[in-house]
N, CA, C and O atoms as CSV, one atom per row, in Angstrom:
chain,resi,resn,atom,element,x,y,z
A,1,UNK,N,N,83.369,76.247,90.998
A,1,UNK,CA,C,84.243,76.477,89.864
A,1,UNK,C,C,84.830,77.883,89.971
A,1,UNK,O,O,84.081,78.844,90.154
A,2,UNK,N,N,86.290,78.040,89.850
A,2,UNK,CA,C,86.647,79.307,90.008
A,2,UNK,C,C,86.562,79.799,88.612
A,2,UNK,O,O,86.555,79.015,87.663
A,3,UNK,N,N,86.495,81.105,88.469
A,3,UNK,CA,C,86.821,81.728,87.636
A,3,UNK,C,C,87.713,82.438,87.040
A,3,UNK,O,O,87.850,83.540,87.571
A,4,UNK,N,N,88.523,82.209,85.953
A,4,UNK,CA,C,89.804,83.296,85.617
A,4,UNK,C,C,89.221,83.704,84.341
A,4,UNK,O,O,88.136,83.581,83.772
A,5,UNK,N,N,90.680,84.386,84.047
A,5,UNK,CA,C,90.817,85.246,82.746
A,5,UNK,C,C,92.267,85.003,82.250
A,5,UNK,O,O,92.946,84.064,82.667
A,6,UNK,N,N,92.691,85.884,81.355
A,6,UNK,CA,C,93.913,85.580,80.805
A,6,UNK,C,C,94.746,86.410,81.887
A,6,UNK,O,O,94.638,87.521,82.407
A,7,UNK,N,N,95.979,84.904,82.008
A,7,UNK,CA,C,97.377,85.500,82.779
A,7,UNK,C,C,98.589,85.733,82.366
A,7,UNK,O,O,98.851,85.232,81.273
A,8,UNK,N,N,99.252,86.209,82.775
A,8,UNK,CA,C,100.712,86.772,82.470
A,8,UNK,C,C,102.355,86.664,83.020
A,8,UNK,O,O,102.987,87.646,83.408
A,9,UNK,N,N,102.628,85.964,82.993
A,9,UNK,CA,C,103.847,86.030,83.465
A,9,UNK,C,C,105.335,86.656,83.411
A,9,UNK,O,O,106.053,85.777,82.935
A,10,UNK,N,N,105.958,87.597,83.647
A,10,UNK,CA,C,107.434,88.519,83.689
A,10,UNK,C,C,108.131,86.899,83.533
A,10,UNK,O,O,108.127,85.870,84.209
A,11,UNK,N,N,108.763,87.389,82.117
A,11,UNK,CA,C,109.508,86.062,81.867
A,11,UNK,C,C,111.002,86.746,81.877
A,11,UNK,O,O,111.970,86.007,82.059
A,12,UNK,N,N,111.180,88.063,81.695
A,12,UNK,CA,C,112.809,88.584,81.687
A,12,UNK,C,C,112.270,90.426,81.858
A,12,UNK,O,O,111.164,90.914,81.626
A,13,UNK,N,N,113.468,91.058,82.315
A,13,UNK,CA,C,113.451,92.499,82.568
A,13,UNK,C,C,113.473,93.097,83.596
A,13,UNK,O,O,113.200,92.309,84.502
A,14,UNK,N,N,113.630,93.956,83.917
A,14,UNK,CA,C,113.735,94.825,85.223
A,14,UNK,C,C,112.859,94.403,86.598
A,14,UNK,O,O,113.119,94.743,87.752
A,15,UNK,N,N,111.758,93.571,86.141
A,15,UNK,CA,C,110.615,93.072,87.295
A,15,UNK,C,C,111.215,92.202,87.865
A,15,UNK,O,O,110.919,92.114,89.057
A,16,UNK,N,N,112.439,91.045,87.268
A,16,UNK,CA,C,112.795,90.049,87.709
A,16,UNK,C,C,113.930,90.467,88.617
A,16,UNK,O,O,114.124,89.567,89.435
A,17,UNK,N,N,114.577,91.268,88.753
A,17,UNK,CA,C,116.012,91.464,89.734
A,17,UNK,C,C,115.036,91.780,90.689
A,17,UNK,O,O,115.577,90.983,91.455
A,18,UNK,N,N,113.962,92.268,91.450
A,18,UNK,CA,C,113.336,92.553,92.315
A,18,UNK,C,C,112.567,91.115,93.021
A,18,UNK,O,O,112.593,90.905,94.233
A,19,UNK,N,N,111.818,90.088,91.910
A,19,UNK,CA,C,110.979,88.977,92.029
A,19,UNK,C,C,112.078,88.018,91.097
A,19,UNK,O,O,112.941,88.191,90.237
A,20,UNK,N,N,111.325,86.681,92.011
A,20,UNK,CA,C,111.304,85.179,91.513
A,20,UNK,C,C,110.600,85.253,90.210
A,20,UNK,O,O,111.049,84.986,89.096
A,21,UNK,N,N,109.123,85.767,90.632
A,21,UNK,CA,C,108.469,85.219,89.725
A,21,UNK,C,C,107.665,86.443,89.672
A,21,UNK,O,O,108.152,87.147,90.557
A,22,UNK,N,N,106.560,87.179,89.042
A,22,UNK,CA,C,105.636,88.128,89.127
A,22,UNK,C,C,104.468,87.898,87.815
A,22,UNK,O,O,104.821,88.049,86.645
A,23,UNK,N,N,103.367,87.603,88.107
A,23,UNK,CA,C,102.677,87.037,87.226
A,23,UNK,C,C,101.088,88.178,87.511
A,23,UNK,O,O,101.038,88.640,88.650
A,24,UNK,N,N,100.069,88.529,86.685
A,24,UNK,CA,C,99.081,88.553,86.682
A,24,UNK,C,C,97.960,88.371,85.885
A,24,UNK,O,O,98.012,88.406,84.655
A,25,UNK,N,N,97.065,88.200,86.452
A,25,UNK,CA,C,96.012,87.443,85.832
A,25,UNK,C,C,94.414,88.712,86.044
A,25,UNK,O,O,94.094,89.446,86.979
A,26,UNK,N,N,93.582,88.367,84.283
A,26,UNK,CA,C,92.762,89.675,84.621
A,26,UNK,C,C,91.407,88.373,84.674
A,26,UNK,O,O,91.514,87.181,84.384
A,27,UNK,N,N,90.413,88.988,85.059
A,27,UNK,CA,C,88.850,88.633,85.125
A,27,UNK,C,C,87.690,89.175,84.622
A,27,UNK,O,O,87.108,89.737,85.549
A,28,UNK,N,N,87.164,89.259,83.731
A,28,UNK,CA,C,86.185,90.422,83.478
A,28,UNK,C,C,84.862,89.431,83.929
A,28,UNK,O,O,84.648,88.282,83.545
A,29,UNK,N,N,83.893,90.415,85.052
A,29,UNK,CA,C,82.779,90.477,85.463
A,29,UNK,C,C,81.394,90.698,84.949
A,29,UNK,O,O,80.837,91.502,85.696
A,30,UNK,N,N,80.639,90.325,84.011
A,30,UNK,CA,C,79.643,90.951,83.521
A,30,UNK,C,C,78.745,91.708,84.840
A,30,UNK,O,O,78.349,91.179,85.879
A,31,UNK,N,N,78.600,93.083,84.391
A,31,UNK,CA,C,77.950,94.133,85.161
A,31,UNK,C,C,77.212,95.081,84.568
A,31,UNK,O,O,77.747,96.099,84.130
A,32,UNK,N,N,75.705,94.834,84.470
A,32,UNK,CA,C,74.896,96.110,84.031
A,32,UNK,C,C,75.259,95.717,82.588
A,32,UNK,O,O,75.331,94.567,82.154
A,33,UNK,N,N,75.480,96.885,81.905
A,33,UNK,CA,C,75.602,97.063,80.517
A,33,UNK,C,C,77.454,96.719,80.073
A,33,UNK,O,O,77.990,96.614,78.970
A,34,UNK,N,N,77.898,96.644,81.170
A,34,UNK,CA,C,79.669,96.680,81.192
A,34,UNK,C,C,79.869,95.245,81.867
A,34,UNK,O,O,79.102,94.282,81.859
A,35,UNK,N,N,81.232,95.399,82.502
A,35,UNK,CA,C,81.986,94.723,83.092
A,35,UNK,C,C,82.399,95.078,84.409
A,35,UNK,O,O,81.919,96.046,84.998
A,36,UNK,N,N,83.377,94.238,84.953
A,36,UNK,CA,C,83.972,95.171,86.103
A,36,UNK,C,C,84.918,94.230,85.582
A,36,UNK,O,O,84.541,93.376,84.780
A,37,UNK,N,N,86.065,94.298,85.946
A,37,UNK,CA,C,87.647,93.380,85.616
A,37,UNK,C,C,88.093,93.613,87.329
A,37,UNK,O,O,87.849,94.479,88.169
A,38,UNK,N,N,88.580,92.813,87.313
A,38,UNK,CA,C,89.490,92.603,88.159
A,38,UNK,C,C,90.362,92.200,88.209
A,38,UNK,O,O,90.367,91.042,87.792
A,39,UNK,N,N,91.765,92.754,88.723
A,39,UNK,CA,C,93.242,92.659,88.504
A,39,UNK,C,C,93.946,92.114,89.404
A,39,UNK,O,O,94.105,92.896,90.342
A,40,UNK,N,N,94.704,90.617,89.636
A,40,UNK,CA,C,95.594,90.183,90.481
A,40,UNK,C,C,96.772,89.870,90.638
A,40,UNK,O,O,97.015,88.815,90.052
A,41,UNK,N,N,97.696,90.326,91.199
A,41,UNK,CA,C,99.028,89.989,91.131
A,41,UNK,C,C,99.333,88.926,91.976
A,41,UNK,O,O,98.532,88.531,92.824
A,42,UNK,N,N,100.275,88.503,91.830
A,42,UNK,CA,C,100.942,87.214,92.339
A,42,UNK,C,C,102.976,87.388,92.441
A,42,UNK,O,O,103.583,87.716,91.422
A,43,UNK,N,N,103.310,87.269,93.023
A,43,UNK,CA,C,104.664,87.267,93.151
A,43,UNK,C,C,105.674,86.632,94.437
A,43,UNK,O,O,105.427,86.158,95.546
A,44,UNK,N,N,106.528,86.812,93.906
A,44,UNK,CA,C,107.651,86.271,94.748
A,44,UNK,C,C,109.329,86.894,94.747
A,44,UNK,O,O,110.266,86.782,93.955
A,45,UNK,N,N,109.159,87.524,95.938
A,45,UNK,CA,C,110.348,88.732,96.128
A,45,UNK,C,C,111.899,87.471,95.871
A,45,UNK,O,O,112.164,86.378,96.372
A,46,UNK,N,N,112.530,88.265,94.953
A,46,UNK,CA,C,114.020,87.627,94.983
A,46,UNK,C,C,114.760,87.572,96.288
A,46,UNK,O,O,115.567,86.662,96.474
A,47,UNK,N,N,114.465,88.798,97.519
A,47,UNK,CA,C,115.189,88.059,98.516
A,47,UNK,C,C,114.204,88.884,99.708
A,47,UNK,O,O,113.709,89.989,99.490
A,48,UNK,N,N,114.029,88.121,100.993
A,48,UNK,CA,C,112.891,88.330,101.941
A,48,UNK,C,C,113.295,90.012,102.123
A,48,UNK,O,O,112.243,90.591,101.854
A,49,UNK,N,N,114.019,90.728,102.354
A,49,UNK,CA,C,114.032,92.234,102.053
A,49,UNK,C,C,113.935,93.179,100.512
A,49,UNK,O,O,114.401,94.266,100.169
A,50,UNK,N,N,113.220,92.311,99.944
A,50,UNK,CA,C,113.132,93.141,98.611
A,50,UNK,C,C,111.483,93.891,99.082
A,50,UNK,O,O,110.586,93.706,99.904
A,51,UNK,N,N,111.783,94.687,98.106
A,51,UNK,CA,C,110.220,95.771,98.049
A,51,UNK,C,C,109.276,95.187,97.522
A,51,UNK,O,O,109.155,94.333,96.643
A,52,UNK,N,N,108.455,95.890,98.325
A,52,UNK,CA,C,106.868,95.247,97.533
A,52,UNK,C,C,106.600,96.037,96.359
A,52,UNK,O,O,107.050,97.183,96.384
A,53,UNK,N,N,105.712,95.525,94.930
A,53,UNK,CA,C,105.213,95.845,93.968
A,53,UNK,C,C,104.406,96.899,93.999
A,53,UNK,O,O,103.757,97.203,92.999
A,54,UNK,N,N,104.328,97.626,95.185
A,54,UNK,CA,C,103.824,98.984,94.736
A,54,UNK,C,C,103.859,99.665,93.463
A,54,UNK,O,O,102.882,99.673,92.714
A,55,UNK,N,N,105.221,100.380,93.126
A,55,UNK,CA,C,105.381,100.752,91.950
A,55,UNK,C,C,104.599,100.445,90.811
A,55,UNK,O,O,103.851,101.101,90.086
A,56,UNK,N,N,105.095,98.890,90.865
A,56,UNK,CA,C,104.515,98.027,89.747
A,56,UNK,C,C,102.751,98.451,89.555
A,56,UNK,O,O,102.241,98.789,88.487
A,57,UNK,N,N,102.038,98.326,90.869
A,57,UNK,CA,C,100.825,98.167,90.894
A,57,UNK,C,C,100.591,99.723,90.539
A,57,UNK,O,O,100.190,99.895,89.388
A,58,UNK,N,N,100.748,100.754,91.225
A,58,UNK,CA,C,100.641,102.321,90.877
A,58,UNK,C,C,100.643,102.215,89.181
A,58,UNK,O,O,99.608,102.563,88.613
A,59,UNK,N,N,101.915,101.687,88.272
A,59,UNK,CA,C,101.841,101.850,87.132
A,59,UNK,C,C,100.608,101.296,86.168
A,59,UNK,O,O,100.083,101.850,85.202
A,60,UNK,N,N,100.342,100.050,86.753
A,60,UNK,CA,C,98.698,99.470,86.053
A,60,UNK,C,C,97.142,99.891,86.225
A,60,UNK,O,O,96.102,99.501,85.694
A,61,UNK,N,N,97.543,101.137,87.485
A,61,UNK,CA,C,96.256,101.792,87.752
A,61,UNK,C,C,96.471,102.521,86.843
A,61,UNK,O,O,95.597,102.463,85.978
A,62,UNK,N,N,97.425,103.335,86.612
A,62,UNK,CA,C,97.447,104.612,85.510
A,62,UNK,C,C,97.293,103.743,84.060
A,62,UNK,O,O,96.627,104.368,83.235
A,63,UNK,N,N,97.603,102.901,83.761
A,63,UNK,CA,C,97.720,102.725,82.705
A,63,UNK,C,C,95.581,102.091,82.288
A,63,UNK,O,O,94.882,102.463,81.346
A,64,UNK,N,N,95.251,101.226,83.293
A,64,UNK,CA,C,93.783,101.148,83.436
A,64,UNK,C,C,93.067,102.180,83.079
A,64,UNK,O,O,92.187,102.143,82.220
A,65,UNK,N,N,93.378,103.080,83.667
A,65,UNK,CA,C,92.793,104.467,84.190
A,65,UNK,C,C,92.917,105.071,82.181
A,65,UNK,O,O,91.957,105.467,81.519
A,66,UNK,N,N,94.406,104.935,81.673
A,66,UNK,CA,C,94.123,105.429,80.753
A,66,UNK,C,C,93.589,105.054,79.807
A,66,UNK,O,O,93.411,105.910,78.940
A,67,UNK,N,N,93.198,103.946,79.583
A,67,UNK,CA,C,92.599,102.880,78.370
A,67,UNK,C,C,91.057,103.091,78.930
A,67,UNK,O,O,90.193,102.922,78.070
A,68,UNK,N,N,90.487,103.521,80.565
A,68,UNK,CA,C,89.230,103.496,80.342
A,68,UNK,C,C,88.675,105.239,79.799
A,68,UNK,O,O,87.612,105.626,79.313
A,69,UNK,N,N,89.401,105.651,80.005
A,69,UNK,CA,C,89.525,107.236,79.934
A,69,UNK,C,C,89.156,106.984,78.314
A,69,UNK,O,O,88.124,107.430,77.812
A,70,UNK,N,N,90.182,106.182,77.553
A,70,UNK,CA,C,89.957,106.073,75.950
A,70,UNK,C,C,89.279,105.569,75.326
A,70,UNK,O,O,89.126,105.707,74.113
A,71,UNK,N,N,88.635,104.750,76.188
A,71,UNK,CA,C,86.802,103.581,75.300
A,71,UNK,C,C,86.055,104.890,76.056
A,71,UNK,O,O,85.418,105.546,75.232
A,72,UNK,N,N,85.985,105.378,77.297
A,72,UNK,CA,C,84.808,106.158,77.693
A,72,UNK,C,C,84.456,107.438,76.653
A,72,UNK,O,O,83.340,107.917,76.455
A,73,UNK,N,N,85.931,107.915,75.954
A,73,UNK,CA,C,85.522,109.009,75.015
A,73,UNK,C,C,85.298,108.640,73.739
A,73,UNK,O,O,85.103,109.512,72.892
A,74,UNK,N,N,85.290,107.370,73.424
A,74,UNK,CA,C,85.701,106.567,71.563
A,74,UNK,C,C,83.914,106.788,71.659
A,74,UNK,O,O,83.200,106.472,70.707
């Protein structure tokens, strides 16, 4: 049985002139006293020379990074 979590799909906006489609989906892990999550993207470049989701992905580490930064001090 696999396991998911809740997913997401870019239904309109700036993600789409780059991708077909760009979707992700999270997982949370029970670990110790916590979790671990894990984050996956999925996509499909609008044309075989478009860029990869770097960007995209750089922006969800920072943004991770800042929400754990904000339960670790609450």
């Amino acid at each position: 049985m696999k396991k998911t979590g809740p997913s997401r799909s870019v239904l309109d906006g700036e993600v789409l002139k780059d991708y077909k489609s760009y979707k992700f989906t999270t997982q949370a892990i029970p670990k110790g006293e916590g979790c671990l999550v894990k984050w996956t993207a999925e996509y499909e470049k609008a044309s075989e020379d478009g860029p990869d989701p770097r960007d995209y992905l750089e922006l969800t580490v920072n943004v991770i990074k800042d929400i754990e930064s904000h339960l670790l001090n609450a």
